[in-house]
N, C-alpha and C positions, 0 to 999 in steps of 0.2 A: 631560235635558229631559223635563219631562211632563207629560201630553196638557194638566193641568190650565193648565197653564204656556205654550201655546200662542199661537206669535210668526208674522211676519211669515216668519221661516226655517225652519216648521215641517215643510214640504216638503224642502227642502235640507237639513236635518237628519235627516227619515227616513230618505233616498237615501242621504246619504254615511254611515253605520253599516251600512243595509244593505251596500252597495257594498263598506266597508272590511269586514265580517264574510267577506263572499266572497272578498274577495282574501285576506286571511288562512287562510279553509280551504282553498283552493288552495295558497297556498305552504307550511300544513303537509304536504299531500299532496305536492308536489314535495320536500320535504323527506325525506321516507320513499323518494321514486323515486332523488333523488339530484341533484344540478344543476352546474350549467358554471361556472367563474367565469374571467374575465378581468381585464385592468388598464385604467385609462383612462391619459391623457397625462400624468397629473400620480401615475400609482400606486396610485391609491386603486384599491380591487377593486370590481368590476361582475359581477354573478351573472343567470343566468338567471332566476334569485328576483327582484330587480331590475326587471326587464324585465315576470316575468308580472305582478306586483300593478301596474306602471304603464299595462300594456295594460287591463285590468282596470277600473281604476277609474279610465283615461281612456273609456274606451268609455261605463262607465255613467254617468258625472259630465256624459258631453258630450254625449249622447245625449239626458238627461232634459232637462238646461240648458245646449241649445245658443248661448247669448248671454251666458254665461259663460267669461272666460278662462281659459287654462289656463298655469301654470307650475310645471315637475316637473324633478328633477334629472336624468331619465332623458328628457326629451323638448328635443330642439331648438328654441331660446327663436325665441317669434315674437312681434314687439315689439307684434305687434297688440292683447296683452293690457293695453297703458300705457294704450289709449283706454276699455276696459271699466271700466264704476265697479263689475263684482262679478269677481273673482279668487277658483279656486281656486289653490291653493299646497300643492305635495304631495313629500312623496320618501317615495319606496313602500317604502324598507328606509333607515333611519335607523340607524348601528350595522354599515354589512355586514360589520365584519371580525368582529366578535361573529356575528354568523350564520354566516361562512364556518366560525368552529371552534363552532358550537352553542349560544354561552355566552348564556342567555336575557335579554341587556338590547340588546336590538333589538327597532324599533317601526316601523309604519305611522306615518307624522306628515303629517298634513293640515288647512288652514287654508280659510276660506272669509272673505274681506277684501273687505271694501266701502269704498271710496275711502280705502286703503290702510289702514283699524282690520279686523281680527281681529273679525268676529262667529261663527262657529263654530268649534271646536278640537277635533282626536279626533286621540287618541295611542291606538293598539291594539298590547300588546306579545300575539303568538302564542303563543307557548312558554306564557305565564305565563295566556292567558286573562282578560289585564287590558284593560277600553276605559276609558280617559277621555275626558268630553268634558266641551264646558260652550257655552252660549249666552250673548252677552252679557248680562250684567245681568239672568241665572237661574240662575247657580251653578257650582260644579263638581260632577262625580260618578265616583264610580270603578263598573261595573258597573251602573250608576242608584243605590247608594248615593252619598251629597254627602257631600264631602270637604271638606277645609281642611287649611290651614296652620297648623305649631305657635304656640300662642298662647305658651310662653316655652321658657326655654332654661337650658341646663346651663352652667356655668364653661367648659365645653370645648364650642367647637360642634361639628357634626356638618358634613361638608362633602361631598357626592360632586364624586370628581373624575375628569377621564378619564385612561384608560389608558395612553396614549401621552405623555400630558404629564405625569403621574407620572413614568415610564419615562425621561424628559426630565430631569426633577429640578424640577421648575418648583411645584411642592408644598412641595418640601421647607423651607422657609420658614416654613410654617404648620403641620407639625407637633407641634410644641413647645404649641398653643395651643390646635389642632383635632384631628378625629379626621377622618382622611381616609379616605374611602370610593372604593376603583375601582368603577366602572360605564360603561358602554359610550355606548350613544345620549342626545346631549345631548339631546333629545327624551325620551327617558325620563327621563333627571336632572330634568328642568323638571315631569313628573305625578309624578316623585317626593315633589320638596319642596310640591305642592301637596299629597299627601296626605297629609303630615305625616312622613314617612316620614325629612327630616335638614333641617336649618338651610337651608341655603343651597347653592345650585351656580355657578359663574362658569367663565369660559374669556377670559382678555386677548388671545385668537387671532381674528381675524376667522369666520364664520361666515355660511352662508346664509341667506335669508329662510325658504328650505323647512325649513331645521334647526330653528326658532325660533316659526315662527307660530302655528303651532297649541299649544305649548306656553306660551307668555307668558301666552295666553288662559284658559288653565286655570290657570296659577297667581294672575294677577289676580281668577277668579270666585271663587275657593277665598283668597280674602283677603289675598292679598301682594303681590309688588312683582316687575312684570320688567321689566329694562331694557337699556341698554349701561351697560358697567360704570363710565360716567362719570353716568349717572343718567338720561340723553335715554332717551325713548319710540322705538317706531319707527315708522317709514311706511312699510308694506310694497307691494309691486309697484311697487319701481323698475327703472330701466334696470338701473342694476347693482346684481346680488343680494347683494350681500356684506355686511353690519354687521359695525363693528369689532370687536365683541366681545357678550359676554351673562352676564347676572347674572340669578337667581332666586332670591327668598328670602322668608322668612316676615318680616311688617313690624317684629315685635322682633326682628329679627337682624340686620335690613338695615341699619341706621345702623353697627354693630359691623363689618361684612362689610366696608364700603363701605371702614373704616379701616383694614382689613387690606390690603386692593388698594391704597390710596394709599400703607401704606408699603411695598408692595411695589415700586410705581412709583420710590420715591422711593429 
């Protein structure tokens, strides 16, 4: 976003870069000290790392814009954020089990949602030194260079996909067709394919709002398409944070994608 370019979220948009810059040079440095990790109910890992970037940049976020909701994967949902028409939406390590062993595709992923649309997006992968962000309807950018999506495509698309559902076998399907790419935080898979970086990303697994928001936003500024992978938009800051699933993809690939998922369905 810049200066020239200067919106209604021009505040909200300083704050939360700066905000996520700090929490990220702090979790590099706990990175270096060393950190704690635990399980939650369901197994997924929960880290100290976790914890400090949520403390972090709920302090700062809530601090600046206290009439702002808050919903974070790491903070206890308080329903008071349904009557708020601005939502922040955040999970402070997108990716933790890529963090737990170091593998750099874990990200900071944060949305700023005003009656339930995505007006700011910032994906900040640490390791890599990467920010995307994008304001609605002023672009995408990676580092404040603007980005996009591939304008065409190979006989064989390019697909990242996650690790764990690889590992599943739940790929294997589309090998034969595509070239499948492991990568870690769907949150980074989504400023991947905004920066041109492969085809298309999906998961037919349900998914958070905080996994997603900030991401959609940045592939749509950067010229594509993000959706559930039946083609519906979403309405973020609901009661229940779950969408059935998530598709991002560049606009020439997306009609192809979509027919790979149906006959996978089918």
């Amino acid at each position: 976003m810049s200066s020239r370019n200067s919106s209604k979220y021009q505040e909200e948009y300083d704050i939360l870069v700066k905000s996520a810059k700090k929490a990220s040079k702090e979790l590099l440095s706990l990175i270096k000290e060393g950190f704690e990790k635990s399980y939650k109910k369901n197994d997924d890992p929960v880290t100290t790392g976790d914890l400090l970037v949520n403390t972090i940049l709920q302090e700062e976020l809530t601090d600046k814009f206290p009439d702002i909701g808050w919903l974070s994967e790491e903070t206890r949902d308080n329903t008071e954020r349904l009557d708020k028409e601005k939502v922040w939406i955040v999970d402070p390590i997108d990716g933790t089990k890529e963090f737990v062993e170091q593998i750099p595709e874990f990200s900071i992923s944060i949305a700023l949602v005003e009656n339930g649309i995505s007006q700011i997006g910032l994906i900040l992968n640490p390791l890599q030194n990467e920010l995307y962000t994008a304001v609605r309807g002023q672009g995408a950018f990676l580092n404040k260079n603007s980005i996009s999506v591939k304008t065409d495509m190979n006989n064989k698309l390019t697909l990242l996909a996650s690790r764990s559902e690889i590992k599943r076998g739940e790929w294997k399907i589309f090998e034969e067709i595509a070239e499948i790419i492991p990568m870690g935080s769907i949150a980074y898979k989504l400023a991947q394919i905004a920066a041109g970086k492969a085809d298309a990303t999906f998961s037919l697994g349900p998914k958070n709002e905080w996994d997603i928001a900030g991401g959609c936003l940045i592939i749509e500024e950067a010229g594509g398409k993000c959706s559930d992978t039946y083609g519906q938009s979403f309405i973020f800051n609901q009661k229940n944070t779950l969408v059935n699933s998530i598709f991002g993809s560049s606009m020439v690939a997306s009609e192809r994608v979509f027919n790979l998922i149906n006959k996978k369905r089918n």
